[in-house]
C-alpha positions as CSV (number, residue, x, y, z in Angstrom):
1,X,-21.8,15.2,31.7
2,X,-23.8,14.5,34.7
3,X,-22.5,13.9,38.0
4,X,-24.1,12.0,41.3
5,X,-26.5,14.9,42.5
6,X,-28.0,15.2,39.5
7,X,-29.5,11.8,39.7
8,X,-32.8,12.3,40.5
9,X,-35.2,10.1,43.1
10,X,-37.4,8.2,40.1
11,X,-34.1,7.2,38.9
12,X,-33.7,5.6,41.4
13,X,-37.0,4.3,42.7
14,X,-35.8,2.0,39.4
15,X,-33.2,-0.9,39.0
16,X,-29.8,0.1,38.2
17,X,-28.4,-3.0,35.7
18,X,-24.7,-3.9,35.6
19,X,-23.9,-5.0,32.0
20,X,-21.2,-8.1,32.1
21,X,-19.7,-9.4,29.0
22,X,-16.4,-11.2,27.6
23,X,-15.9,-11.4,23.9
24,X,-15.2,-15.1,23.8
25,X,-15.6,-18.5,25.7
26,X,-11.8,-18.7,26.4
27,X,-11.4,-14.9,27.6
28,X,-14.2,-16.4,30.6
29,X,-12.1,-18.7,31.5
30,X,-9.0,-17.5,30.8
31,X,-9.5,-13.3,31.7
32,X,-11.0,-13.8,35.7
33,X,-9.5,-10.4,36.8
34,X,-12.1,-8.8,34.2
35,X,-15.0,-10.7,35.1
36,X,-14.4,-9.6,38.5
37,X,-13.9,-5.8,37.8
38,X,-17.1,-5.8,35.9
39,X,-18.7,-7.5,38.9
40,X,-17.6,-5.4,41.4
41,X,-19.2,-2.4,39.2
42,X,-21.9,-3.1,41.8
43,X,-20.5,-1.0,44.4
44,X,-20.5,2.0,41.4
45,X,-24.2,1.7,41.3
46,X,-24.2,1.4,45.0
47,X,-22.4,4.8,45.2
48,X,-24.4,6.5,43.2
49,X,-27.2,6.2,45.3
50,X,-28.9,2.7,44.4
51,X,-29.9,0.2,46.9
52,X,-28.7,-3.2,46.8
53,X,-31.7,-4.5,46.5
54,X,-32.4,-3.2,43.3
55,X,-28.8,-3.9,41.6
56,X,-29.3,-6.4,38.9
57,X,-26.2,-7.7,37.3
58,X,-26.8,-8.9,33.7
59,X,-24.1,-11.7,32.6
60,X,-25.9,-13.5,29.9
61,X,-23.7,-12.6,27.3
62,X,-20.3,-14.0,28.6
63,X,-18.7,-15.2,26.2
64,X,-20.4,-13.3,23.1
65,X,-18.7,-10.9,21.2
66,X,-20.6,-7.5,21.5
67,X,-20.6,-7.6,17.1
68,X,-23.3,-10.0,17.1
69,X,-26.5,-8.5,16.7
70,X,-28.9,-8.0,19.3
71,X,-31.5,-10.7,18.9
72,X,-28.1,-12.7,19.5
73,X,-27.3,-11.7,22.7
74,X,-30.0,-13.0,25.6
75,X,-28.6,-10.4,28.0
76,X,-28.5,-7.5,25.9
77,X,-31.8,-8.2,24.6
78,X,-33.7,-8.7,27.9
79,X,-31.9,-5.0,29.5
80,X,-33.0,-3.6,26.1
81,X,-36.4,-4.8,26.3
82,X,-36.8,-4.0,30.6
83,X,-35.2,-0.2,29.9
84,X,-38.3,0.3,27.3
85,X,-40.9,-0.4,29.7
86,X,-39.4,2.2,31.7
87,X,-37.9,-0.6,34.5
88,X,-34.4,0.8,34.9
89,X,-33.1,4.0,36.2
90,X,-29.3,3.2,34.3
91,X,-27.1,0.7,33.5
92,X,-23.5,0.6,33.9
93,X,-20.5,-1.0,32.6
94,X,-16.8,-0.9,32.9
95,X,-16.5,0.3,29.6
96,X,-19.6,1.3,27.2
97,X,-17.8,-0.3,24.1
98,X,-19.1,-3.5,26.1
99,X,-23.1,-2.7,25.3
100,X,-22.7,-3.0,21.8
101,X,-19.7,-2.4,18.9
102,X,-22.4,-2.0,16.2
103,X,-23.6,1.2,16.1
104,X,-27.5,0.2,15.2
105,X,-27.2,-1.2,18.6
106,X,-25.4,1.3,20.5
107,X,-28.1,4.1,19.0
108,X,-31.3,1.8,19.1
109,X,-30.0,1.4,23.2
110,X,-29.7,5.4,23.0
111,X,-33.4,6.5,21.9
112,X,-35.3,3.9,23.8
113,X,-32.5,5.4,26.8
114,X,-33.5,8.7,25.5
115,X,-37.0,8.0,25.8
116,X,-37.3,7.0,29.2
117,X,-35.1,8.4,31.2
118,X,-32.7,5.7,32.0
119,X,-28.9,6.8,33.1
120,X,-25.8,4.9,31.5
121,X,-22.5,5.0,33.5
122,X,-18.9,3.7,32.8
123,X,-15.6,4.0,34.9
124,X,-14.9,7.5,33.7
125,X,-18.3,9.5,33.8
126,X,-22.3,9.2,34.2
127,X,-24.7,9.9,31.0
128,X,-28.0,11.7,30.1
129,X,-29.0,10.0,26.8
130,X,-31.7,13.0,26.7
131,X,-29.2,15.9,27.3
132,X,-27.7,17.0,24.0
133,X,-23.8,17.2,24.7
134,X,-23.8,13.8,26.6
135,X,-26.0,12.2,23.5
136,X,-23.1,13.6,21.3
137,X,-20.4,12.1,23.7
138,X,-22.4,9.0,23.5
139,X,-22.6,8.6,19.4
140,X,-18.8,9.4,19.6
141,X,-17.9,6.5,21.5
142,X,-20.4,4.4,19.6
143,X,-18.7,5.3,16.7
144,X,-15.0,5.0,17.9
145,X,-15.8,1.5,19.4
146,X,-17.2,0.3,16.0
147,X,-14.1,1.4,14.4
148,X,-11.8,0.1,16.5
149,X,-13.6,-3.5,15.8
150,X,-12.9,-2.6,11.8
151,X,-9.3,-1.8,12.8
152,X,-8.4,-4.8,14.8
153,X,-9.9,-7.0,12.0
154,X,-8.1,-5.2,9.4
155,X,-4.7,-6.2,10.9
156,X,-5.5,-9.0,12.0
157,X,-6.6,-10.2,8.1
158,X,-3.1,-8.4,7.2
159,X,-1.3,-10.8,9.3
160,X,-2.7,-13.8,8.0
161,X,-2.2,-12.7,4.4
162,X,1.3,-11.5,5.0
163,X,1.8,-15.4,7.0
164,X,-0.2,-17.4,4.1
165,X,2.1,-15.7,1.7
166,X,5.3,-17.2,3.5
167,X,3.4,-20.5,3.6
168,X,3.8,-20.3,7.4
169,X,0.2,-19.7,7.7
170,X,-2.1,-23.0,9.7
171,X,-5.3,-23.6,8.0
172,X,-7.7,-26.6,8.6
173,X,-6.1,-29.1,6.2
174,X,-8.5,-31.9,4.5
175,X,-8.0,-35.9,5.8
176,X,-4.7,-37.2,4.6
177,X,-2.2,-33.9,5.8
178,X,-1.4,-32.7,9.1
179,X,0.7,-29.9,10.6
180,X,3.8,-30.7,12.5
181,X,5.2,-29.4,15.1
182,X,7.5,-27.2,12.6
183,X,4.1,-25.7,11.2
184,X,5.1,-27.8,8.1
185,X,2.5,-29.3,6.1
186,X,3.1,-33.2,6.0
187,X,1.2,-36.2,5.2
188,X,-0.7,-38.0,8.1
189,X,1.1,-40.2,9.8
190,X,-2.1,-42.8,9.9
191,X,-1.4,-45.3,6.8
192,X,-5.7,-46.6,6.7
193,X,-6.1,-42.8,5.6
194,X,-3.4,-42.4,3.4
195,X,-4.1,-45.8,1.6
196,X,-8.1,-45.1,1.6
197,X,-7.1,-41.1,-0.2
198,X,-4.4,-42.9,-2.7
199,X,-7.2,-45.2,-3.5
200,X,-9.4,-42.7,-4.5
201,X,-7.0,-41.2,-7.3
202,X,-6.0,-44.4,-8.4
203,X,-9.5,-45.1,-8.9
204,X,-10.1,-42.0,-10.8
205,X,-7.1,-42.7,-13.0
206,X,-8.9,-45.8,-13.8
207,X,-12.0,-44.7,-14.6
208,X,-11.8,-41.3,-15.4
209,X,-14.8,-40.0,-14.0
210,X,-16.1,-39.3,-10.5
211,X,-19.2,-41.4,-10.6
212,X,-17.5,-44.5,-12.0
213,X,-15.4,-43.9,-8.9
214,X,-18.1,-42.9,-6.5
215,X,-20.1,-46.6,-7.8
216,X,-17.2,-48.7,-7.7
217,X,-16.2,-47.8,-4.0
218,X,-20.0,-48.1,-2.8
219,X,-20.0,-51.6,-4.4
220,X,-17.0,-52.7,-2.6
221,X,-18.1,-51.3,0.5
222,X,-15.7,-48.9,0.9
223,X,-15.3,-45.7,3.2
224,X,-13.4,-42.3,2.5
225,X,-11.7,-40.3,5.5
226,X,-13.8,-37.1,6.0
227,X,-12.7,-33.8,8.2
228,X,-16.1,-32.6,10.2
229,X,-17.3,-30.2,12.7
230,X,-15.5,-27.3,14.0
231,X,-12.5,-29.4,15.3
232,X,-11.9,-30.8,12.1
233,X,-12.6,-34.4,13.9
234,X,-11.8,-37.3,11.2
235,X,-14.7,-39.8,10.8
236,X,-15.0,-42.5,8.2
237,X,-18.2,-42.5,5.6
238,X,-19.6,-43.7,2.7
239,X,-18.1,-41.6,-0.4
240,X,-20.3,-39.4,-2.1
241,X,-20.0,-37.4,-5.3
242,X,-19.4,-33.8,-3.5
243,X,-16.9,-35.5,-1.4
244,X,-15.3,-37.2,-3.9
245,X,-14.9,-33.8,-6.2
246,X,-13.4,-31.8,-3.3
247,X,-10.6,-34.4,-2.7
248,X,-10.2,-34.8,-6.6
249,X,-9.9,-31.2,-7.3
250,X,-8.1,-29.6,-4.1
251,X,-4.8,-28.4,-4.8
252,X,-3.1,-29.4,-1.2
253,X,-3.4,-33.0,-2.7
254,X,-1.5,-32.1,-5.9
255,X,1.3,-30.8,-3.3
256,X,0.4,-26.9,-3.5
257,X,0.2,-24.8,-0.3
258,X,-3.6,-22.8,-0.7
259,X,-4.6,-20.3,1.4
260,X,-7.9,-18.5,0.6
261,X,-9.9,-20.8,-1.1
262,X,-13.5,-19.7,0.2
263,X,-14.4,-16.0,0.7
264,X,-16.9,-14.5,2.9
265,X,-20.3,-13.2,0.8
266,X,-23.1,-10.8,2.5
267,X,-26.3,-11.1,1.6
268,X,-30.3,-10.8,2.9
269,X,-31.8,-13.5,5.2
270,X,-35.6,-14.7,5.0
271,X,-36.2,-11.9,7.5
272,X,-33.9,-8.9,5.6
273,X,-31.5,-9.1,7.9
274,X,-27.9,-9.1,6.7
275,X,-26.1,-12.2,7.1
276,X,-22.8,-14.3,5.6
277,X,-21.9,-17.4,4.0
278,X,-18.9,-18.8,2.8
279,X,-18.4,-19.4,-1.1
280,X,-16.3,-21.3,-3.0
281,X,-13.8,-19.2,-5.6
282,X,-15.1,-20.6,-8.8
């Protein structure tokens, strides 16, 4: 590892950028005390020789968890993008892991580092990207900090298995149930909901079919409660066929607790990028 007299004058001819990033909207509101200790990092650059004047702190990415991928994250992009035209001298954060926890990131930052002779800095040492035993310092953390992002998933998933299995686990529950303050599953407390839902099977008991029921509730002008947007906010619209077949068929409305409906499947975008969607179990 380097330390401050190795830092040579073109180094610092260039801008030293202070990387500043939370992982999510409530840890910036919430988690001051680390905002600030990544913002006084300043003062490291300052030590090691960089004049004020040329200290750029990049805070873009507040609130964006360093998984995303690149094109995702303004601030991470843009230091990327200046350290390739040979702009920056190094850039610094509290703790590397906060750069990037993918490591085609982390090692895309490394070459183009690599290539022109920018520094990186954390808390504990100062980095050559072009000197071999730094580089494999480097991939090491790279590696551990995408690992540790695996890890902390891993258990988190565990613990919401292990709760869903008690029943005890909160979900987003469709119009009609709510969650008291027990974490018990009961039925809303608002009677137009509960009437409009109890209309619906009684309407399907009737006719026996979902368009007969869809037809008949348009012609009478009827609405159906609908869950929507990330909050889950109730609104009231016109029933259509999907609609209708997700109430009809969901097992919380036949009095079953159901966790795990929906799973999580990978695939290529337009571009051949990887990306997720979420999929119904058949």
């Amino acid at each position: 590892m380097m330390n401050a007299n190795d830092i040579a004058a073109h180094h610092r001819s260039r801008l030293a950028f202070i990387y500043v990033r939370q992982s999510s909207p409530h840890q910036v509101l919430h988690h001051r005390e680390s905002q600030l200790r990544q913002r006084s990092f300043r003062q490291r650059a300052a030590d090691l020789g960089w004049p004020w004047e040329r200290i750029t702190v990049i805070d873009e990415d507040l609130g964006v968890s360093a998984t995303k991928r690149r094109q995702d994250r303004t601030g991470f992009q843009n230091m990327v993008a200046e350290a390739a035209l040979g702009h920056v001298g190094i850039i610094l954060a509290l703790e590397l892991s906060r750069l990037s926890r993918t490591n085609q990131d982390w090692y895309h930052l490394l070459d183009i580092c690599a290539v022109t002779g920018t520094l990186l800095a954390d808390e504990e040492a100062l980095y050559d990207p072009r000197a071999y035993n730094d580089r494999l310092l480097l991939g090491l953390k790279g590696t551990m900090s995408e690992a540790e992002i695996h890890i902390m998933k891993q258990r988190l998933v565990e613990a919401m298995h292990a709760k869903a299995k008690r029943g005890e686990f909160c979900f987003r529950l469709p119009s009609g149930y709510d969650w008291d303050e027990a974490n018990r599953m009961v039925k809303t407390a608002d009677e137009q909901v509960r009437s409009a839902i109890e209309l619906v099977f009684a309407r399907f008991e009737q006719w026996g079919t979902i368009h007969r029921v869809q037809s008949s509730m348009v012609e009478d002008g009827l609405q159906v409660p609908i869950m929507s947007g990330p909050r889950a906010r109730l609104r009231w619209g016109r029933p259509d066929y999907a609609h209708l077949r997700r109430m009809l068929t969901h097992p919380i409305y036949a009095g079953a607790y159901c966790y795990g409906r929906r799973q999580v499947e990978e695939f290529l975008d337009a571009d051949r990028r990887p990306a997720r969607r979420m999929r119904d179990h058949s």
